[in-house]
C-alpha positions as CSV (number, residue, x, y, z in Angstrom):
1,X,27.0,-16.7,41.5
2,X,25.9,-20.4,41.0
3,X,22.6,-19.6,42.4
4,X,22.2,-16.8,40.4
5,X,22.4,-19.3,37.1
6,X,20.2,-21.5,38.2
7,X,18.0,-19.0,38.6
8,X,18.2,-17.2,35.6
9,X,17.8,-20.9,34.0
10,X,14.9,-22.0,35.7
11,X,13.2,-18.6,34.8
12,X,14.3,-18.9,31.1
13,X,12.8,-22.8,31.4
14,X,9.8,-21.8,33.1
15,X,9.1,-19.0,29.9
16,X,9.8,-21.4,27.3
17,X,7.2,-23.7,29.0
18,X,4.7,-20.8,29.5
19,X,5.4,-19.5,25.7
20,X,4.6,-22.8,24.1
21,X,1.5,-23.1,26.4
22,X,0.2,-19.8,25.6
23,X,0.6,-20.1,21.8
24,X,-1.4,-23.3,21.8
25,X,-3.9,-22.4,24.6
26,X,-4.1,-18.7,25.2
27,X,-5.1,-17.5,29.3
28,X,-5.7,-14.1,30.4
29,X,-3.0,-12.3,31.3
30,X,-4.3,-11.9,35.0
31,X,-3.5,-16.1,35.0
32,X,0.1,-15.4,34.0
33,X,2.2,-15.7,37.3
34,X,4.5,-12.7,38.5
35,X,7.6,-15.2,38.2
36,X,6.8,-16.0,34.4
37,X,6.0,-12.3,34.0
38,X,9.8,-11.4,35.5
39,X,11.2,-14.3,33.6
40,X,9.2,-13.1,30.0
41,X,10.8,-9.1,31.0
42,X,14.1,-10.8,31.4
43,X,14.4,-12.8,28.2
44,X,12.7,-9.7,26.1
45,X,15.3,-7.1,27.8
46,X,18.2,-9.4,26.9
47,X,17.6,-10.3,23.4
48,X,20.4,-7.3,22.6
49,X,23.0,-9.2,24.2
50,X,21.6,-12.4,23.4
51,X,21.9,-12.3,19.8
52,X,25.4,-10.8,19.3
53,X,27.2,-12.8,17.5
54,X,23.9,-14.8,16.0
55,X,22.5,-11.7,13.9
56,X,22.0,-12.9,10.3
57,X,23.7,-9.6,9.1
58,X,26.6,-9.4,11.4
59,X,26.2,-5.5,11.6
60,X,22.8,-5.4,13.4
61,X,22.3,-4.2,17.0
62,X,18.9,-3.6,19.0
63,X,18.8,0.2,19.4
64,X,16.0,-0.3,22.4
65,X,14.1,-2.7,24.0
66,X,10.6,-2.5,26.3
67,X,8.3,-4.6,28.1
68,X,4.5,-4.4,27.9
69,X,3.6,-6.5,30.8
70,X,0.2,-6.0,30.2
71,X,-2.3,-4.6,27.9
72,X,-2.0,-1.0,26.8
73,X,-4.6,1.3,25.5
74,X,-3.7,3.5,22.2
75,X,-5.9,5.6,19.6
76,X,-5.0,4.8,16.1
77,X,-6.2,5.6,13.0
78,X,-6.7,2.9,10.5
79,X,-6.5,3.5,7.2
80,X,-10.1,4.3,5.9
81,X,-11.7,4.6,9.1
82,X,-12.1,7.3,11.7
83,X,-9.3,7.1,15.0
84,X,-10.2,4.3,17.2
85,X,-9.2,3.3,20.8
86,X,-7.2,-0.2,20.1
87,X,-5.8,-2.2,23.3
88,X,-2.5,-3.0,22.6
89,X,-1.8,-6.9,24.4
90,X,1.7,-7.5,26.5
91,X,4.3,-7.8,24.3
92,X,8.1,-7.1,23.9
93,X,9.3,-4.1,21.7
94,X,12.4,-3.9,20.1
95,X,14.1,-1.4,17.7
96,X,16.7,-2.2,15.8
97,X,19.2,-1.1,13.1
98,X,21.5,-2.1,10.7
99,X,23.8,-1.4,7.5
100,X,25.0,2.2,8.6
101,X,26.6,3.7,6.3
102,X,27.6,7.2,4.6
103,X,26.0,7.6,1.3
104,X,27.7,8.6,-1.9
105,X,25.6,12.0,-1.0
106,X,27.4,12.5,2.3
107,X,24.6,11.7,4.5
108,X,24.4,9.4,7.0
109,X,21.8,6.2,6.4
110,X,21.0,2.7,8.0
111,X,17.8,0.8,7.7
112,X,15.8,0.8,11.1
113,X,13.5,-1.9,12.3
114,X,10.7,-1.9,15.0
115,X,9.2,-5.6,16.2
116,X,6.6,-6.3,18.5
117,X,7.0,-9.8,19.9
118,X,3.2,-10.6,21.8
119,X,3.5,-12.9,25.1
120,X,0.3,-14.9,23.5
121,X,1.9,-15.6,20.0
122,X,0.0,-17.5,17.5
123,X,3.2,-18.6,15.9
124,X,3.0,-16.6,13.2
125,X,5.0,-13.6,11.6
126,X,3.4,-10.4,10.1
127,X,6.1,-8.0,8.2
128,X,4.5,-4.9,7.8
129,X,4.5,-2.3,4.3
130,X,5.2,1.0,4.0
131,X,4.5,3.9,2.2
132,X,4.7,7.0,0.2
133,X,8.4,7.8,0.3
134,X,9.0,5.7,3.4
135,X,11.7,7.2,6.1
136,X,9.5,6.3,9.2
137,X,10.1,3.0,10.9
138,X,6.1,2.2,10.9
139,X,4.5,1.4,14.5
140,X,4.8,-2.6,13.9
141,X,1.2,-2.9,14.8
142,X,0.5,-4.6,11.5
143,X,-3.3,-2.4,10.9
144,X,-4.3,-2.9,7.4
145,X,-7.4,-1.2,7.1
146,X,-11.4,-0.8,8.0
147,X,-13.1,-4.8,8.7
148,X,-9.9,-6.2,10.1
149,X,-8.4,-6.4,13.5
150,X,-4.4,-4.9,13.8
151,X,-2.3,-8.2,13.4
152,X,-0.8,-7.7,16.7
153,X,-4.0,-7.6,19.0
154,X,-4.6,-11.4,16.8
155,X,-1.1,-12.3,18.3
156,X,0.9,-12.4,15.5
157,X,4.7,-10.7,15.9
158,X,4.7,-7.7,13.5
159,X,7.7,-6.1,12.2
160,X,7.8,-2.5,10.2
161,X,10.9,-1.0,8.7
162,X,11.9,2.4,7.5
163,X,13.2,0.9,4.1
164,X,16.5,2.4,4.4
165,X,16.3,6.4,5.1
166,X,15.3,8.7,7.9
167,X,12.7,11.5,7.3
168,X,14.6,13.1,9.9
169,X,18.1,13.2,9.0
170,X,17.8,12.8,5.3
171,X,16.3,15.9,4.3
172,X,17.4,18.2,2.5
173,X,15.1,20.9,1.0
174,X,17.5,21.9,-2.2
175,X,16.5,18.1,-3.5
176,X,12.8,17.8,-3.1
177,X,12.9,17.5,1.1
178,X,11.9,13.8,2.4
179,X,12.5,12.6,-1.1
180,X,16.3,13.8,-1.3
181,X,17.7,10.3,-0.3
182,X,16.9,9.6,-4.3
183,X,20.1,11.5,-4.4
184,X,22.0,8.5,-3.2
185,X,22.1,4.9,-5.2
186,X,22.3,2.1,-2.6
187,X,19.0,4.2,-0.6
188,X,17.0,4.4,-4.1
189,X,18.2,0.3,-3.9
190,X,17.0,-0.1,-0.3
191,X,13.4,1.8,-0.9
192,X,12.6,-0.5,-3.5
193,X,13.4,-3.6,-2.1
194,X,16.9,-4.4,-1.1
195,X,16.0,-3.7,2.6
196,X,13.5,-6.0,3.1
197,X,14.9,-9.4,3.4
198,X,17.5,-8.4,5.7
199,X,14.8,-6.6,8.1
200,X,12.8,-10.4,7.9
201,X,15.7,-12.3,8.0
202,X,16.6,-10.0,11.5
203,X,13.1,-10.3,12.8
204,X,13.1,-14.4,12.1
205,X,15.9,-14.7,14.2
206,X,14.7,-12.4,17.1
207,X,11.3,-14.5,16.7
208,X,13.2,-17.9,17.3
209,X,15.6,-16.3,19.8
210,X,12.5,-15.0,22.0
211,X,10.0,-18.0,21.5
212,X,12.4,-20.8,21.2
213,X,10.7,-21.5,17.8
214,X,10.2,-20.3,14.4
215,X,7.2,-18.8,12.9
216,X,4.8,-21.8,11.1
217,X,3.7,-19.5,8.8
218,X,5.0,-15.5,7.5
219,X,3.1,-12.7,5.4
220,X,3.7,-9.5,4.1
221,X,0.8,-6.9,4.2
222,X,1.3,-3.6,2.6
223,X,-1.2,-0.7,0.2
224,X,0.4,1.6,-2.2
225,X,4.4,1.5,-1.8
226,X,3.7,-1.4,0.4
227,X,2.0,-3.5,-1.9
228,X,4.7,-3.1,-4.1
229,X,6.9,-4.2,-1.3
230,X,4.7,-7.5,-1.6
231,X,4.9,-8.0,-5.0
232,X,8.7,-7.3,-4.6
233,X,8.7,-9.9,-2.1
234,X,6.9,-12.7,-3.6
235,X,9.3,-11.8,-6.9
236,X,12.7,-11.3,-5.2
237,X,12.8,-13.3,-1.8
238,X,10.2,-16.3,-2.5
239,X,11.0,-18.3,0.2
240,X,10.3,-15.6,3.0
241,X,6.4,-15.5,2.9
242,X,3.6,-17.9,2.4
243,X,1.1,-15.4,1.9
244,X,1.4,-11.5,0.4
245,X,-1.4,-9.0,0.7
246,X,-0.4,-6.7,-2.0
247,X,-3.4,-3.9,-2.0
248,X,-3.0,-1.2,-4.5
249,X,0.3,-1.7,-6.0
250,X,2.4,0.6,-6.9
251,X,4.9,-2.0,-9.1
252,X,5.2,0.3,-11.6
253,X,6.0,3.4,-9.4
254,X,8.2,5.2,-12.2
255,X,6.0,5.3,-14.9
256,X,3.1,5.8,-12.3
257,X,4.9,8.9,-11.6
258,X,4.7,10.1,-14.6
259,X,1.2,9.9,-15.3
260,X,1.0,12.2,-12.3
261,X,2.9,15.2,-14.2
262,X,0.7,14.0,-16.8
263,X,-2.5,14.5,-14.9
264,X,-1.1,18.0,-13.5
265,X,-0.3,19.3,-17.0
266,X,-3.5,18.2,-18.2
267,X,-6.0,19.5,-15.6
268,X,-4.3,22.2,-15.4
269,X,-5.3,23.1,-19.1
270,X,-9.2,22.7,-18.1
271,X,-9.0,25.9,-16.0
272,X,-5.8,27.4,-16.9
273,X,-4.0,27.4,-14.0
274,X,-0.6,28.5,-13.8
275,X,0.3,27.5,-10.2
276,X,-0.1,24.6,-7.9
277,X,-3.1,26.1,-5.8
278,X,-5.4,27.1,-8.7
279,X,-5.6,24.1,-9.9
280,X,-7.7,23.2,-7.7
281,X,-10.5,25.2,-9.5
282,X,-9.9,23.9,-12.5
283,X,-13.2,21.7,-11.1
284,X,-15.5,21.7,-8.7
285,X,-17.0,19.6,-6.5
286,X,-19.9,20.4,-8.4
287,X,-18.7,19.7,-11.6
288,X,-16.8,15.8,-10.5
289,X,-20.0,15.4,-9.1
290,X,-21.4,15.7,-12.9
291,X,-19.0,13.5,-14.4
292,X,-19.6,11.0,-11.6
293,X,-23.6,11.2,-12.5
294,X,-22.6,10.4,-16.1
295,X,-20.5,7.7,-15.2
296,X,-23.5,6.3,-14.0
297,X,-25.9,6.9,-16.4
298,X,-23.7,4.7,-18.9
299,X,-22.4,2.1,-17.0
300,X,-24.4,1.8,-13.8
301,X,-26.6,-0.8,-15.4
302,X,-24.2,-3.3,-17.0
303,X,-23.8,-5.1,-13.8
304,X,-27.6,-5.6,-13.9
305,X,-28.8,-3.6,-11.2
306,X,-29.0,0.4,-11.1
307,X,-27.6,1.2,-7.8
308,X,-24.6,3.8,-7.7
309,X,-22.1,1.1,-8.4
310,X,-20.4,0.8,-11.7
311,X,-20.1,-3.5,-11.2
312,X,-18.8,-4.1,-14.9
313,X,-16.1,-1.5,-15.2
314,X,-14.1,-3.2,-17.7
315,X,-17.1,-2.4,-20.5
316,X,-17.1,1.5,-18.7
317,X,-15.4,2.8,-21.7
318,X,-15.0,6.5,-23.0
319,X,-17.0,5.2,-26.1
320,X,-20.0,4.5,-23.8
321,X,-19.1,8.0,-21.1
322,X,-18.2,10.2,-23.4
323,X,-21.6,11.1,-25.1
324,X,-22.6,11.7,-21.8
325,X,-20.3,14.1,-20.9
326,X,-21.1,15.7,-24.2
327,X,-24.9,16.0,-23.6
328,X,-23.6,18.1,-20.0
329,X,-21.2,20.2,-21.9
330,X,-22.0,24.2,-21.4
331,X,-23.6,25.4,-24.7
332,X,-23.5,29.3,-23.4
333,X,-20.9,29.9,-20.8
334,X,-20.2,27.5,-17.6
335,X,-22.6,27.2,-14.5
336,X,-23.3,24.8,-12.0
337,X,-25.0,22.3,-13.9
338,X,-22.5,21.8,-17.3
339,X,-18.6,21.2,-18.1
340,X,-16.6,22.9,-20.5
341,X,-15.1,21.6,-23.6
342,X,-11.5,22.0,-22.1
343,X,-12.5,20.4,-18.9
344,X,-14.1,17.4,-20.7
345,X,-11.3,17.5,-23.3
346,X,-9.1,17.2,-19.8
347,X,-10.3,14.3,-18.3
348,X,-10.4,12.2,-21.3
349,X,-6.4,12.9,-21.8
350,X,-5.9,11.8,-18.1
351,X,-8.1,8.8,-18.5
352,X,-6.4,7.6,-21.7
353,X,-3.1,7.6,-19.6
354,X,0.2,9.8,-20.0
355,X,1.7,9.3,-23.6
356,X,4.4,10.3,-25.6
357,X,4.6,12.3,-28.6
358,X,4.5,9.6,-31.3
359,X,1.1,8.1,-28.7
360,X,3.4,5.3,-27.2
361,X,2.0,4.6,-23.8
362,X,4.4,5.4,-21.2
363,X,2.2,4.0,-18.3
364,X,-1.6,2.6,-18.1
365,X,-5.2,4.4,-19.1
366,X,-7.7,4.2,-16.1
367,X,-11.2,2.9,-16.0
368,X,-13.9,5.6,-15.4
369,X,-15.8,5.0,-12.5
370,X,-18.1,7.0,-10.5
371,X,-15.3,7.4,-7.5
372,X,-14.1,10.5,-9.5
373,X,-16.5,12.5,-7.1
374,X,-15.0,11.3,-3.9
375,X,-12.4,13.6,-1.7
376,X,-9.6,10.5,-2.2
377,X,-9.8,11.4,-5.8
378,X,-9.8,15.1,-6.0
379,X,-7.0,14.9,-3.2
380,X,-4.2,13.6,-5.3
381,X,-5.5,14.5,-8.7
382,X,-6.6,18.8,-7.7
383,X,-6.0,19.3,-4.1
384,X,-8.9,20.4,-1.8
385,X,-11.8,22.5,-3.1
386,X,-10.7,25.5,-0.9
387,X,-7.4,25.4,-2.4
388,X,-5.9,24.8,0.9
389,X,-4.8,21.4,0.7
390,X,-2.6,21.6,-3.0
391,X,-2.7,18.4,-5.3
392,X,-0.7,15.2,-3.9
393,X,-0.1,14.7,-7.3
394,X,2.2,18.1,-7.2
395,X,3.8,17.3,-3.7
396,X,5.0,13.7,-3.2
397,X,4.5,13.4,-7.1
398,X,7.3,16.3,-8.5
399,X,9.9,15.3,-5.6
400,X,9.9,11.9,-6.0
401,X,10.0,12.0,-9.8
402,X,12.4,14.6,-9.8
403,X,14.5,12.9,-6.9
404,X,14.1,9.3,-7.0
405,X,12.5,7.5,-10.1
406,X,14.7,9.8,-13.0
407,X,18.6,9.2,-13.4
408,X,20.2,11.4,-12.8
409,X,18.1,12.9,-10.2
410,X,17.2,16.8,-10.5
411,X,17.4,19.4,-7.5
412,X,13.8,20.9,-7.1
413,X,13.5,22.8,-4.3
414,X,10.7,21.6,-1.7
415,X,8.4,24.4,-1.8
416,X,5.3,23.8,-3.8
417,X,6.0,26.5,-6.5
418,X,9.1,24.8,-7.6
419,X,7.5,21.8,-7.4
420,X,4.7,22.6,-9.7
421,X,6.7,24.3,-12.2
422,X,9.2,21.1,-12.5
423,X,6.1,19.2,-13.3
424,X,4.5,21.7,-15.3
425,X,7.4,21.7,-17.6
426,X,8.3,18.0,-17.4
427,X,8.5,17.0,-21.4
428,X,7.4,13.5,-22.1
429,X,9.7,12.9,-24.8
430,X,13.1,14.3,-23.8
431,X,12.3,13.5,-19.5
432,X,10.4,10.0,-19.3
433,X,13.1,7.6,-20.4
434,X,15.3,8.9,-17.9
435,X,12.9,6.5,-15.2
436,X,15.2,3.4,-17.3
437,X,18.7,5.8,-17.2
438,X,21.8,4.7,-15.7
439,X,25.1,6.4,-15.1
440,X,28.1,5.8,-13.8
441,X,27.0,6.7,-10.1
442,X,23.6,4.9,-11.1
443,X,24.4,1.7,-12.1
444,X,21.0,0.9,-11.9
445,X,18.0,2.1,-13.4
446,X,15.4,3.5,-11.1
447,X,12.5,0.9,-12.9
448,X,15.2,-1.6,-11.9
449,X,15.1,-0.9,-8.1
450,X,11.7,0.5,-7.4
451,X,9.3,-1.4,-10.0
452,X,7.9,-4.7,-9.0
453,X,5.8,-6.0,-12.4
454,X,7.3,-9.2,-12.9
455,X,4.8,-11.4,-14.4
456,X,7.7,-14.5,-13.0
457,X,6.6,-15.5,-9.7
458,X,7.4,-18.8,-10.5
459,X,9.8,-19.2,-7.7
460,X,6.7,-18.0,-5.2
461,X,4.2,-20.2,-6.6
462,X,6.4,-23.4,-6.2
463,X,7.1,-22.9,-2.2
464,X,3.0,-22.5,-2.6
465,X,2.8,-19.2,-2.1
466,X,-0.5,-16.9,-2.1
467,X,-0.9,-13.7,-2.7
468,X,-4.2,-11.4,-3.1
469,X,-4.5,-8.2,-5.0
470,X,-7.7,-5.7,-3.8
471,X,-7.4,-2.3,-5.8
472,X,-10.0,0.1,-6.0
473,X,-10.9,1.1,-9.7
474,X,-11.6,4.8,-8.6
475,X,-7.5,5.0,-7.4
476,X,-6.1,7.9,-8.8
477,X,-2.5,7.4,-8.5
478,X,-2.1,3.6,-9.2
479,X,-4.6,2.2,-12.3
480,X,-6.1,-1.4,-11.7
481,X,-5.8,-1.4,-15.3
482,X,-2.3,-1.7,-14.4
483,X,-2.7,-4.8,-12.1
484,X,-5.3,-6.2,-14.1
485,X,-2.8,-6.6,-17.0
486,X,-0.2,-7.6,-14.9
487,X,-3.0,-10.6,-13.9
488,X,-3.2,-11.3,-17.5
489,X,0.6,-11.6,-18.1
490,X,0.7,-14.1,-15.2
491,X,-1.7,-16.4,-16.5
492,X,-0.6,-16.4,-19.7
493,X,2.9,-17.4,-17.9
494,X,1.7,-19.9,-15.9
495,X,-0.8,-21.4,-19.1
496,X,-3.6,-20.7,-17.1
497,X,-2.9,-21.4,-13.5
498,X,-2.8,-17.9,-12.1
499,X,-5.6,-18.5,-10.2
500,X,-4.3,-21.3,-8.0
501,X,-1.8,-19.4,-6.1
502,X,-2.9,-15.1,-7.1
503,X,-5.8,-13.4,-7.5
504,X,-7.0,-9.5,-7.9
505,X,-9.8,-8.3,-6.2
506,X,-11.1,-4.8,-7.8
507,X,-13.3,-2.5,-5.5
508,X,-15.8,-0.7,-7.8
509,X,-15.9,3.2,-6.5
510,X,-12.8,3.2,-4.4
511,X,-9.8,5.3,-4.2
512,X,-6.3,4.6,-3.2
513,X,-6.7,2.3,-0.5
514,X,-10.0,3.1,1.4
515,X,-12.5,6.1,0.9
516,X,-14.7,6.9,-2.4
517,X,-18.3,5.5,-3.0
518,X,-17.9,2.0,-2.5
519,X,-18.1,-1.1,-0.1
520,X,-14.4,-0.4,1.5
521,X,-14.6,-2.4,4.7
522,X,-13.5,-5.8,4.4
523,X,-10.8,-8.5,5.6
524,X,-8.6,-9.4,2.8
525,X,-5.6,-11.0,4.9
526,X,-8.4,-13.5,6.7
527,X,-9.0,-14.7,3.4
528,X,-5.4,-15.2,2.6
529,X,-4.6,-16.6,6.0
530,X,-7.8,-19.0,5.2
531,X,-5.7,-19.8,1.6
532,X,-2.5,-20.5,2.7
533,X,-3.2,-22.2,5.7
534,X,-6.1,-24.0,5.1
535,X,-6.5,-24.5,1.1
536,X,-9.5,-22.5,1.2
537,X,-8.9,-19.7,-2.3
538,X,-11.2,-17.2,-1.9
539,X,-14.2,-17.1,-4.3
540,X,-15.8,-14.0,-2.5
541,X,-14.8,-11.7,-0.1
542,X,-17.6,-9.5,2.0
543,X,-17.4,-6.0,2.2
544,X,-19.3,-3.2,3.5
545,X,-19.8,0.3,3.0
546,X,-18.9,2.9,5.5
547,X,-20.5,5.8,7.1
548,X,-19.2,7.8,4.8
549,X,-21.2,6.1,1.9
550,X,-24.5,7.0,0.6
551,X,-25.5,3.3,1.5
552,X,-23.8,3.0,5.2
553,X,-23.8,-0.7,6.1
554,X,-24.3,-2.0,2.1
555,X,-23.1,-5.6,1.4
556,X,-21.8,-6.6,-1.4
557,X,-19.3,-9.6,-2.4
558,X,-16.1,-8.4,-4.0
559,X,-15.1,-10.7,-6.9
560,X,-12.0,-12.0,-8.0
561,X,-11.0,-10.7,-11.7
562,X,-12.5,-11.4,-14.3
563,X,-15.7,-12.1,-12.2
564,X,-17.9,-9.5,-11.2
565,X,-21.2,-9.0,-8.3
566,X,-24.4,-9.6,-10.5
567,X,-27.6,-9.5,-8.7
568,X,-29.6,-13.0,-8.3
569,X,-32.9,-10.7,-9.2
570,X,-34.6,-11.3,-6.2
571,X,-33.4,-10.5,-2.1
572,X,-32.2,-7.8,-0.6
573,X,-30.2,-5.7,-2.6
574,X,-28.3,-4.2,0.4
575,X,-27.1,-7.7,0.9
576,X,-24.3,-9.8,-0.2
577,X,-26.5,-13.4,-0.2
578,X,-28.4,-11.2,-2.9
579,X,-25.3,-11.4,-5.4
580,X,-23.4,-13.9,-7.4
581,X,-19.5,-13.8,-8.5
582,X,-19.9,-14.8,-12.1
C-alpha cells in the first residue's frame, strides 16, 4: 500500500513539474514521456473524487471524465465558414452538473457544464456563450468564428454550459417545444444569467485542482444570446473576466422579440400572406436584390469610395433611401425590375422599428444597409425563397416570446401554424408590456432576467476590464442601433471614458454574426487578448471578405464607433493599408 502512495505521489509531482513546463515552454507531444502521460490520465480521471468536498457550490459532481492523450481529428463548422477539419490537442474532458432541481412546472432541470482542460495550457481560461434558446451544453471548443483559431487548439481551457435546461428533457410541444422551460421561473433566471457564475466559479476550481494553479487571465466569448451572456457578465459578475467578446448582443432580448412579431405582421402585409410559408413570397430575391441596389445608390458614396459597401451608415437614412425606392416602385403592375407600394410601405415600417399605438418605441429602428439581399437576412426576416425553410423570425421568435420573454407565459403549440398565428395576432398595446410583468409565480420580470443593457459597468471597468462589441449593421434580429446607443449611454456615464475600457466595432453588410456582403473574417478576441493583456486598445481590426462575397479576399479595417474606413485616395482599394479609421 505504501508503495502504492509513493507512487501515486511521485506521478502527481512529476505532472505538476511537466504542467508548469509545458505552459511556459510548449514540446510536442511525441517529447511527453509515457510516465507523465499515465500520471496526466490519472490526475484528469480523478478530478471527480478529487474535488468532493472542494466544489464551490457544494451540489456539483463530474457527470464524466476522458483522456485525450493525444491529438484528435474533428470536422467542425465555424460560424460563417464552410465545415473544416480542426485537430483537437490532448486534453482532459469533463462533464459536469449541478443545482438539480424540479421546477415549479414539474420538470426536472440542473445546469450542465462541459470543460476541456489542454495538457499544453497557456494559463488561461476561455468560458464559452451560447445561443438561441440554449439547452445544449456547447462542445467547450471555444470557436468564435471565420479568421480565428478555436481557443482550445491555442491552449486555453474552454468551458460551455447549457444555461440551465435540457433540449432533451424540457420539451414539451403544448408550450412552444425547446422554449417551454420559459414556463418555469428559476430556468427563465438561469438562461439569462444566473447560471453563469456558478458554471465559472466550478470550472476555476477544476482549473486550479488540475494545473495546480489559477488561470492569469479569464474571458467570456459569445454572438447573439452569447454576447448577451458577456454583457451580463461584465454587468453582474465583474470580477470573473478581464476581457468579454460580446458580438451581436442580444441585451435587449424582450423587446428584440418583439420587433420580430413586428417584422412578421408587417411583411406579411407586403404580399398578403396569411400563413407562415407564404410569407416568404411576400419578396423575392429579386426584389431584396432591388432594395439592396438602392441602398447603394444613396449611401454607397458617403464613405468616399463607390464600392458595394455602405462605410457611413449612420447618415444611410430613409430620408436619403427612400426616394430611391420610390423611383423603383411598379407604375403598372409588379415585374422583376420594380416593388410595390405595399412592399416599400413594408420595409420602411420594419426599418423604423416596432411601435406602439400612440408611436412610443418599444425596441430600436435599424440602419439600412445593403445586407438586406443576403440569405442571413431573408432567413430570419421571410424564410427561404422556395418557402421551404419558414421565417426564423416565426419559429424561435413566437415560442420564445410566447414562452419566455412575456409574464405570464402563453401555451402555443410548436407547430409553425400556431406559431404564426400567435404572432400574427400579437397586439402591441395590450401584449408588449407583459415583457416587464410580474406575478406572484414571476417575481421577476422577464427584461429583469434576460436583458443585459446596463449602461453601469462601473464595477467591470475598475477590475480594468475590456470588452469589444463587433455587430453587423445588416443583422436582422439584433439592431446595432441598439448597441450603438447603448455605447452612447456608457460614455455619457463614464464622462467620456468609454473608450478606455469598451468599444463597438460595426461590420457594414453583415448579418447576424457572419454571412451578408461584407468583410466578415476577422479576429476580434486577438485584439482583446492584445488589450487586456498587453495595453494595446484596438484602433483597427483587419477583416476580410469570404468566398461567398462579390470581392473574395477584400481588406478592409473595421473601425471602432464613431469612426469609419475612408479611403486614403490612392492604393489598392482591395486593401486595408488603403484605408484610414477616422
Amino acid at each position: 500500500m505504501c508503495s502504492i502512495v509513493h507512487r501515486r505521489a511521485r506521478q502527481f509531482g512529476l505532472l505538476s513539474i511537466a504542467l508548469a513546463a509545458l505552459a511556459s515552454h510548449p514540446v510536442r507531444a511525441a517529447e511527453v514521456s509515457s510516465e507523465v502521460v499515465s500520471a496526466t490520465r490519472d490526475r484528469c480521471e480523478g478530478l471527480g473524487a478529487q474535488m468532493r468536498g472542494r466544489w464551490p457550490d457544494p451540489g456539483t459532481r463530474l457527470s464524466a471524465t476522458h483522456f485525450f492523450p493525444d491529438p484528435q481529428l474533428i470536422r467542425l463548422a465555424l460560424p460563417g465558414a464552410p465545415p473544416a477539419e480542426l485537430t483537437l490537442p490532448a486534453h482532459c474532458e469533463l462533464s459536469g452538473v449541478m443545482h438539480e432541481r424540479v421546477g415549479s412546472d414539474g420538470q426536472s432541470y440542473a445546469i450542465h457544464f462541459h470543460l476541456r482542460l489542454p495538457t499544453h495550457w497557456n494559463q488561461r481560461f476561455f468560458f464559452q456563450g451560447g445561443g438561441g434558446t440554449n439547452g445544449d451544453i456547447g462542445n467547450a471548443l471555444g470557436a468564435f468564428g471565420a479568421g480565428s483559431s478555436p481557443a482550445l487548439t491555442q491552449g486555453y481551457a474552454v468551458v460551455s454550459q447549457d444555461w440551465g435546461h435540457d433540449n432533451r428533457t424540457n420539451n414539451n410541444v403544448q408550450r412552444g417545444g425547446i422554449a417551454a422551460f420559459g414556463f418555469d421561473a428559476q430556468a427563465r433566471a438561469d438562461y439569462g444569467y444566473a447560471s453563469l457564475q456558478p458554471v465559472a466559479q466550478a470550472a476555476k476550481a477544476l482549473v486550479m485542482a488540475y494545473y495546480g494553479s489559477d488561470p492569469k487571465y479569464s474571458y467570456f466569448v459569445g454572438c447573439s444570446k452569447g454576447g448577451a451572456e458577456g454583457m451580463a457578465a461584465a454587468q453582474r459578475y465583474p470580477l470573473e473576466f478581464n476581457g468579454v467578446l460580446a458580438a451581436a448582443p442580444g441585451f435587449s432580448l424582450p423587446r428584440a422579440a418583439l420587433a420580430e412579431a413586428w417584422d412578421v405582421q408587417a411583411l406579411a402585409s407586403a404580399g398578403g400572406a396569411r400563413g407562415p410559408l407564404p410569407l416568404a413570397s411576400a419578396y423575392s430575391d429579386a426584389d431584396l436584390s432591388i432594395v439592396a441596389r438602392a441602398v447603394l445608390d444613396a449611401c454607397d458614396a458617403d464613405d468616399g469610395l463607390t464600392d458595394g459597401i455602405v462605410g457611413a451608415f449612420a447618415q444611410c437614412s430613409k430620408r436619403k433611401v427612400h426616394p430611391q425606392l420610390i423611383r423603383l416602385r411598379c407604375a403598372q403592375g409588379k415585374t422583376s425590375a420594380c416593388l410595390t407600394a405595399a412592399q416599400i410601405t413594408a420595409l420602411e415600417r420594419v426599418f423604423a422599428g416596432p411601435m406602439d399605438s400612440n408611436g412610443r418605441s418599444l425596441y430600436s429602428d435599424w440602419p439600412w444597409d445593403a445586407g438586406i439581399a443576403s440569405f442571413g437576412w431573408r432567413m430570419w426576416k421571410l424564410g427561404s425563397a422556395d418557402g421551404a425553410m419558414p421565417a426564423i423570425n416565426v419559429t424561435i421568435g413566437a415560442a420564445s416570446l410566447a414562452s419566455v420573454f412575456t409574464t405570464p407565459p402563453t401555451p402555443v403549440h410548436d407547430d409553425i401554424h400556431a406559431q404564426f398565428d400567435y404572432v400574427n395576432r400579437f397586439d402591441f398595446d395590450r401584449d408588449a408590456p407583459k415583457i416587464f410583468a410580474t406575478n406572484p409565480l414571476f417575481e421577476r420580470s422577464a427584461w429583469d432576467d434576460i436583458s443585459a443593457r446596463s449602461s453601469d459597468l462601473s464595477g467591470f471597468w475598475a477590475r480594468g476590464g475590456k470588452i469589444l462589441v463587433p455587430h453587423g449593421v445588416s443583422d436582422p434580429v439584433f439592431s446595432i442601433n441598439d448597441s450603438l446607443a447603448w455605447y452612447r449611454e456608457v460614455d455619457r456615464r463614464t464622462a467620456g471614458a468609454a473608450s478606455t475600457f469598451a468599444r463597438v466595432f460595426p461590420v457594414p453588410g453583415m448579418n447576424h454574426c457572419g454571412g451578408g456582403v461584407a468583410t466578415d473574417q476577422y479576429d476580434a478576441f486577438a485584439s482583446l487578448v492584445d488589450w487586456v493583456e498587453q495595453g494595446q486598445p484596438p484602433d483597427r481590426i483587419i477583416a476580410r471578405a469570404g468566398p461567398g462575397t462579390p470581392w473574395p479576399g477584400r481588406e478592409r479595417p473595421l473601425c471602432p464607433y464613431p469612426r469609419i474606413a475612408r479611403y486614403k485616395g490612392e492604393g489598392n482599394t482591395e486593401l486595408a493599408d488603403s484605408f484610414v479609421c477616422q
